[in-house]
N, C-alpha and C positions, 0 to 999 in steps of 0.2 A: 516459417523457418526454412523456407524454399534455399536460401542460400546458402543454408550451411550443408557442410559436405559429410555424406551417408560413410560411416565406418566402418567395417566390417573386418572384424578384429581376427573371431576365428569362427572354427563350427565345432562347437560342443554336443554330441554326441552321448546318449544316454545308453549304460552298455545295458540297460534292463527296463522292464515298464515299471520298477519298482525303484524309489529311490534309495540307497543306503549311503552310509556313510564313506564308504571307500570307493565310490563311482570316481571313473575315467575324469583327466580332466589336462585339456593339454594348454595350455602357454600361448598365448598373442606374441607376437613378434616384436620389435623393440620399435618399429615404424608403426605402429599402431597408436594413432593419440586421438581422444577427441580435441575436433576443432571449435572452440569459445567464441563467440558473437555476444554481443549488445541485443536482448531480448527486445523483439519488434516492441514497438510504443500503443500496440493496439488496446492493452488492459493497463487499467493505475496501477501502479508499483514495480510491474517489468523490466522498467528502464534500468531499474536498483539492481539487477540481475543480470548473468550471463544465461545465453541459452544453447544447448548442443544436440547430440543427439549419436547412438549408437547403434548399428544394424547388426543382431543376432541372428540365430536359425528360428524358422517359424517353428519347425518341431524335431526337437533335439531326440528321438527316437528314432527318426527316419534316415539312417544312413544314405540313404539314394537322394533327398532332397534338397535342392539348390534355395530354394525357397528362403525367405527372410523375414523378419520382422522390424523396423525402427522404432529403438525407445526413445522419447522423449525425455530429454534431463533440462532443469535449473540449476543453476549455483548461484549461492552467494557466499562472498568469498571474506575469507578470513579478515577479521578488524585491525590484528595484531598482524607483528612480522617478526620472525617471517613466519609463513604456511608450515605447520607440522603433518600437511595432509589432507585427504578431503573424509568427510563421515556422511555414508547413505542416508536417509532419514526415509520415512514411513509410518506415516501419522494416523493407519489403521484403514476400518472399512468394512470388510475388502469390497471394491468397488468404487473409491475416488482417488484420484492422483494426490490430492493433499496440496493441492494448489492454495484453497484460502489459507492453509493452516502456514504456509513456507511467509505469509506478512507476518509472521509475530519473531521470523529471523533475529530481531535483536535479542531477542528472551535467551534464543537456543544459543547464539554467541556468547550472551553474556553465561549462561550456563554451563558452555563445553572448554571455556577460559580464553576466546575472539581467536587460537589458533589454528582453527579448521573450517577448510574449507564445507560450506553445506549444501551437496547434493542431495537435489530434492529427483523422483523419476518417474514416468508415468507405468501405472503394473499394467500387465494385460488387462485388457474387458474391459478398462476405464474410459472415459470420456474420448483422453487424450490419445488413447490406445493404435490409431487408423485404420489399418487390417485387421485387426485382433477384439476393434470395438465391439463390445457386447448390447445387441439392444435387442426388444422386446417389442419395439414398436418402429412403426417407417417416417413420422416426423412427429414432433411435441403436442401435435391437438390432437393425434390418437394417444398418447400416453395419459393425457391430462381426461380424455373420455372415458376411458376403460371404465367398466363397473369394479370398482373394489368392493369387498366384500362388506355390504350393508345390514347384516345381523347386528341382533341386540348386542352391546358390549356384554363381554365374559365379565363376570363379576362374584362366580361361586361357582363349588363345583357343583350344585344342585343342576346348572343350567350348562356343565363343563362337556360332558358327553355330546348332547346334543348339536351344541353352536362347534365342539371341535368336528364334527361330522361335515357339518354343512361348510366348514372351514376347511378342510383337508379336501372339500370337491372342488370349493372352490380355488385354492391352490393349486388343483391338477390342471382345471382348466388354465389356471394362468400359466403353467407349465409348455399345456398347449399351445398356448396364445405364442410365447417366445419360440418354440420348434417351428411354428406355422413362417413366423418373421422373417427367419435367419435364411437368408438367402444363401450363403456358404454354412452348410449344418456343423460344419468342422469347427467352428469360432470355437463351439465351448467347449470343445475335449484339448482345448489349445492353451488357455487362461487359468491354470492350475497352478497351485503355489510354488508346487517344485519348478515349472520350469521359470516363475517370478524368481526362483531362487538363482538358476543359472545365469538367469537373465543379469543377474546383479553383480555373480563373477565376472561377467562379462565386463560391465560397468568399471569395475575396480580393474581390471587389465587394463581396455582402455586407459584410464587415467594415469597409467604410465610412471604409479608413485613405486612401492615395494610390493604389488600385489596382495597384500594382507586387505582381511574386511576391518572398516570401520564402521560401524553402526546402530542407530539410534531407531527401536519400533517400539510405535505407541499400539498396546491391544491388540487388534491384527495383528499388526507389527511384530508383535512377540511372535506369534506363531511363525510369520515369516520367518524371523529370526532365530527362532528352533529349529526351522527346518532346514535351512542355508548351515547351522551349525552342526547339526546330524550329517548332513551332507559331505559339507568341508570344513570340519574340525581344526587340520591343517592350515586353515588361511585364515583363521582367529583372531584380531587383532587386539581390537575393543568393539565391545558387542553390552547394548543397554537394552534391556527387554522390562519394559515401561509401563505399569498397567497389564499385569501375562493372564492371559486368556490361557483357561485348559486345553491344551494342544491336544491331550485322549480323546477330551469330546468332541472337538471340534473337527477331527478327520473321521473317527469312529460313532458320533452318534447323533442325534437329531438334533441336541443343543448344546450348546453350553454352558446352561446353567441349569446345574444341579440343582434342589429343595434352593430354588430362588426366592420361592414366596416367602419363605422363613426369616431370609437374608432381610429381605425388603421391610418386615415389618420391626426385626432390629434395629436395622437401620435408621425406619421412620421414627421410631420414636426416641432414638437415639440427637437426633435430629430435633422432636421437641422440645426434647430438655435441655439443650445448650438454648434454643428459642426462649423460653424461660427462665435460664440462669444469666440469659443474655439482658432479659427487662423490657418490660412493655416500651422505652425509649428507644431500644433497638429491632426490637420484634413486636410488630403488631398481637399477635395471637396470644402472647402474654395477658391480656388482659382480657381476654377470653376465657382462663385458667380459673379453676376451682382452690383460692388462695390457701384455703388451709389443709392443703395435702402438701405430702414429702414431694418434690418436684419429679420423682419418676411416676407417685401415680396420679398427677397433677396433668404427666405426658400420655401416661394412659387414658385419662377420664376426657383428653383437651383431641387426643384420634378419635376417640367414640363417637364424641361430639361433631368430627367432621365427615367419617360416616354417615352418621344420621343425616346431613346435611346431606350428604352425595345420594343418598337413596331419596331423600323429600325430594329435590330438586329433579330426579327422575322422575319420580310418581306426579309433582305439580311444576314441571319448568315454566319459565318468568319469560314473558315475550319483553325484550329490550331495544327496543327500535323494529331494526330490521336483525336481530339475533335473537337467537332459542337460548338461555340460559339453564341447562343440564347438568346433570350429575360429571358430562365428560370435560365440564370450567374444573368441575375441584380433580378430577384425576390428573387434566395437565398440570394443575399447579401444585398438586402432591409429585408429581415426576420433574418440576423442576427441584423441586430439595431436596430427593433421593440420588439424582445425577446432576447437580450445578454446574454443572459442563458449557450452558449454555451465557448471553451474555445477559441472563437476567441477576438483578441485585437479591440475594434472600431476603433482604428483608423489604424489600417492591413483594414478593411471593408471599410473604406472611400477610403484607400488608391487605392483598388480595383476595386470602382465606378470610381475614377478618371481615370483610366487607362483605362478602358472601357469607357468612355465620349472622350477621345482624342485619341483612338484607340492607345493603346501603350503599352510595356511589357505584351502582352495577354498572353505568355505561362506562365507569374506569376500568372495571373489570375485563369488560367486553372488549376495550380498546387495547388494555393492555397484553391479553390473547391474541385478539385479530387486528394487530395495527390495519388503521381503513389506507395508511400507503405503504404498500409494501417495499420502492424504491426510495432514495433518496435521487433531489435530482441531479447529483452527477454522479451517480450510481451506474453502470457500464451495463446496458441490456441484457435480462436474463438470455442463456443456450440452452440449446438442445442435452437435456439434463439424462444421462443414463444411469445414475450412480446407483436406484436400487437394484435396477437389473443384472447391473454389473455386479453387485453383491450376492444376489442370489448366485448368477451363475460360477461365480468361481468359492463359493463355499458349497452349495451345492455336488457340485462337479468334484469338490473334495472329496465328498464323502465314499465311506466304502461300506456296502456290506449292507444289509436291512436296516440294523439300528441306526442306521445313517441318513436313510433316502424313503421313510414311511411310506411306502406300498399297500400299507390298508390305513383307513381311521383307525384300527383299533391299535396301528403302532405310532399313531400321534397320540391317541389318548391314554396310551399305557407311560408313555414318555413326560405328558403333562402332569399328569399325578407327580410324577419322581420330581419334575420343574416348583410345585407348588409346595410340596411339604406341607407343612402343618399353618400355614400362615393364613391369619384373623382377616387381613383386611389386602392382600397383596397378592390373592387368587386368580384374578386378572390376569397377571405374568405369566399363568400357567400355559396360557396358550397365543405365548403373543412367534414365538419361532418354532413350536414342534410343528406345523403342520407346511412349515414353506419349502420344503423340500421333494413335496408330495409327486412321486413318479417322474423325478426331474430325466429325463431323457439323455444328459449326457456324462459322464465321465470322462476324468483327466486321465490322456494318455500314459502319464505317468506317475502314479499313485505314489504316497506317500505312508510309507510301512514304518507306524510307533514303533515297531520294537528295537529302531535303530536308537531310540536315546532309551531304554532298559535294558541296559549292561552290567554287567557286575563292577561295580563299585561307579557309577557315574559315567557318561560321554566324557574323552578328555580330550579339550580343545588345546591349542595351541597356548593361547591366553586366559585368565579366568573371567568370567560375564559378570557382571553387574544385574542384579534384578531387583526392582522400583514396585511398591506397592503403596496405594492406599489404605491408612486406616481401615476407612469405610468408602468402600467402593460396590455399587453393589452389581455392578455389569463385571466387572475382575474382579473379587476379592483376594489380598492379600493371600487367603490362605494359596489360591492358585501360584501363586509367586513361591508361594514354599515350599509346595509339593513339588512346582519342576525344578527347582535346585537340585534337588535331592538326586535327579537327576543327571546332572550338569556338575561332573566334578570340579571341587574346588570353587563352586559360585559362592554369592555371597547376597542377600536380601538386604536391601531398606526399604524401612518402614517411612512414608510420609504420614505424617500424622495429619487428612486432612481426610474431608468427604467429597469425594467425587469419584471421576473416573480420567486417572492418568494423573502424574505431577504437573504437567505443564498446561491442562485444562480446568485446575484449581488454584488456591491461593502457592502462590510463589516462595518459596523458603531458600534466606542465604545459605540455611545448612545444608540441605539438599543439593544444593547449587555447589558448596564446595565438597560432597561428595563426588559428584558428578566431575567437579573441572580434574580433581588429583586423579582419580580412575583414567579419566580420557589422557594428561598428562602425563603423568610420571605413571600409570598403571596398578595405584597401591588402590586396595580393596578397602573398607570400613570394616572396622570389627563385627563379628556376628551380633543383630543385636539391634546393633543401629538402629536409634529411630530420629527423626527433624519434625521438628514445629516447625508449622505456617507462621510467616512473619506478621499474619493478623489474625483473633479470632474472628470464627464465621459471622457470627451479629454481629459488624462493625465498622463500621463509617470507613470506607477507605481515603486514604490521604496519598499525594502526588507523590511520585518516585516513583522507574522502574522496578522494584523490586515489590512496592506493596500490590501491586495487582496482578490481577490472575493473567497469564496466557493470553485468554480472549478479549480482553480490556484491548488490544492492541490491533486486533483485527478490525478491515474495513466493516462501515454497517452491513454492507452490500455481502460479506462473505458470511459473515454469522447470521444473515437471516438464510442464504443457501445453503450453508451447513445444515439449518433448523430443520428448511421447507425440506431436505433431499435425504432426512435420516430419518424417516418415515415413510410407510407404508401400512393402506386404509382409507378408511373415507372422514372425511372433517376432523372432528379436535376427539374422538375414537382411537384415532391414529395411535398406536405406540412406536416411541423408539423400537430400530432394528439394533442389533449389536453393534458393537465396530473393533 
């Protein structure tokens, strides 16, 4: 994007290291536009796009600094006419631009009602980020060497202390590994939400509309979106906080998620019993079932059964060609039906479980884990992939305070406990995020202080926010969605009634869709309360139509297997999802 022309709208100025709500904030000038281009043709789907780009301050604390940063922005531009505007998007993370997530474009048009323009932009520490790139490593075959951490999988807290000890050293060294890296030490006290937040006023000046925010954050998202609205209450336009991640925990303490283990194993077996009520034609694992129980302890006796499996298969794994068949097949494919997020079919995942429960067609199994080609051939060569380290460093870099940033084992493994709760079979979780924060070395210039959205009677923004929850979601749950309203005066929660994590990373609902267009158009809220059905149940053969498929149906293969491989961190199929 060599040709297009560097912006530099204004210099925003931080009057404190602490962000609040009524921080300084002055006006672009009326000559200040970004300039739109036809996105180079070097990756599939670009051409579909404009592409621009905006030059901020590198660090809006430093009154003497000349110093800049350029964001990288996409659009794609409204279907309908005319344009009522353009809406930010932020499809979580923290740590990827959301570049593959900006292909499923038609979803979010047809969702926001085709009259807004969609700015997609790259945040600090990301890939796309230049100056502000966060990495860990000096090119891709040291990332791809590094020792991840090769202990037994956590699987109970008998073995919880121990492996988080060895986990929390090993996290500091990786901490070290990225201070050793970073040739300018300053990157990561730079890639902190708040100034993502500045960065985004900036954006909306640029663009030259009414200066008001419009925007759309998945997860992350949310939190950006909290914070930008703690900030600048005043520039509130319409604001969708999608999927809301605990904004407490997630600046104030090592995780965020609370008693998850608990969550998880509701979930799972919540999760059985639609697989059952679904019918051995739509779900394999039905037929698994103990027939003459009530279907929930039909879902309880049908988990036991796949425990036992995960533990035999530890204690005797099945050599499959050239693959180890382990207890870590059934945990990936128990984390695809907890978060469906991904582009696998549930009932491909049950099918899978089955096969491993009666020991049969394993090299499907095996294949359908480790596909043996990971490209398609006109799949556009993987790059130089920073996304987990860019996650660490700007959640990390969030945090404030000990509960934040684990400076001993014993405050990852006091924080694990609280992570696991009381949960049978989902004790694993407990230490999949307490210990990655372990003595991370830098801090964001400028912190972000919760107590700006704990005001008496709610934050009151200019406009009222929309806030998106899943049923069952077990990386945000809803209740997170409820608790920060409470918040956010005047907000107003829906419920999607589906399982996963985010609306637009599950099954699709018209009703959701026209909550979303009348909020984003004419600004009317749904009544408290509100909840939408999936336009399909979870067992169930999908049929053609944009609307009956999920979000990810529509991504390249090439971008959902990046998604897969780059939201993990560990060694082989161990690996757990990070947050996003």
């Amino acid at each position: 994007m060599s040709s297009i022309r560097l912006v530099i709208c204004h210099l925003l100025l931080a009057s404190a290291a602490v962000a609040h709500p009524t921080a300084t904030y002055r006006s672009s000038s009326p000559e200040c536009k970004i300039e739109w281009e036809q996105c180079p043709s070097g990756n599939p789907g670009h051409q579909a796009w404009d592409c621009g780009n905006v030059t901020v301050p590198l660090d809006y604390t430093d009154e003497s600094s000349n110093e800049t940063h350029t964001v990288q922005l996409w659009r794609s531009k409204a279907v309908k006419s005319p344009s009522m505007g353009s809406i930010l998007v932020n499809f979580g993370g923290p740590g990827g631009s959301g570049f593959p997530g900006f292909q499923g474009s038609p979803v979010i048009h047809w969702m926001t009602g085709g009259y807004y323009d969609l700015i997609l932009f790259a945040p600090r520490g990301t890939s796309e980020a230049g100056n502000l790139r966060f990495s860990c490593f000096d090119t891709q075959e040291e990332r791809d060497s590094y020792p991840h951490d090769g202990r037994p999988f956590i699987n109970s807290f008998e073995s919880l202390e121990r492996d988080l000890i060895w986990s929390w050293a090993q996290r500091q060294a990786y901490a070290n590994q990225c201070w050793n890296s970073n040739k300018d030490k300053r990157v990561g006290e730079l890639i902190g939400t708040t100034f993502v937040a500045r960065d985004m006023m900036n954006i909306v000046d640029a663009l030259g509309e009414d200066g008001m925010l419009r925007y759309w954050g998945f997860s992350y998202g949310s939190i950006l979106g909290a914070t930008v609205a703690a900030m600048f209450p005043d520039r509130i336009h319409r604001v969708i906080l999608d999927g809301v991640s605990n904004v407490f925990n997630y600046y104030n303490r090592l995780t965020i998620y609370p008693k998850q283990g608990s969550k998880f194993d509701a979930v799972y077996r919540y999760i059985l019993s639609e697989c059952l009520a679904a019918g051995p034609d739509n779900c394999a694992l039905a037929r698994d079932a103990e027939k003459d129980l009530p279907i929930g302890e039909q879902a309880w006796a049908l988990a036991i059964q796949i425990e036992l499996l995960k533990d035999r298969l530890n204690s005797l794994p099945i050599v499959v060609n050239a693959s180890v068949v382990d207890g870590g097949y059934v945990s990936n494919l128990q984390n695809m039906l907890l978060s469906p997020e991904d582009d696998k079919d549930p009932r491909d995942v049950t099918l899978h479980l089955h096969h491993l429960l009666n020991n049969k067609s394993l090299t499907e199994v095996v294949e359908f884990l480790h596909p043996s080609k990971d490209l398609e051939p006109d799949d556009p060569p993987q790059y130089d992939d920073n996304e987990d380290e860019a996650q660490l460093g700007i959640r990390c870099s969030d945090k404030t305070g000990r509960n934040g940033r684990a400076e001993t084992a014993q405050d990852a493994i006091s924080e694990a406990k609280i992570i696991g709760g009381s949960g049978e079979f989902s004790t694993w979780i407990a230490a999949a995020s307490t210990a990655s924060c372990a003595k991370w070395p830098w801090k964001s210039k400028e912190s972000f202080n919760t107590s700006t959205l704990q005001v008496e009677g709610g934050l009151r923004t200019r406009n009222r926010i929309l806030l998106i929850g899943n049923t069952i979601d077990v990386k945000t749950p809803i209740e997170n969605a409820r608790n920060l309203s409470t918040y956010l005066a005047g907000s107003v929660v829906l419920e999607h009634k589906d399982v996963g994590h985010c609306t637009l990373m599950t099954r699709l609902s018209k009703c959701t869709a026209d909550v979303v267009t009348r909020y984003l158009l004419d600004g009317v809220l749904p009544e408290k309360g509100t909840a939408c059905e999936p336009n399909k149940p979870l067992f169930h053969a999908p049929s053609p139509g944009l609307v009956n498929h999920s979000f990810l149906s529509l991504w390249p293969s090439s971008a959902r297997k990046k998604q897969r491989s780059s939201r993990t961190l560990g060694a082989g199929h161990h690996a757990l999802p990070l947050f996003d």
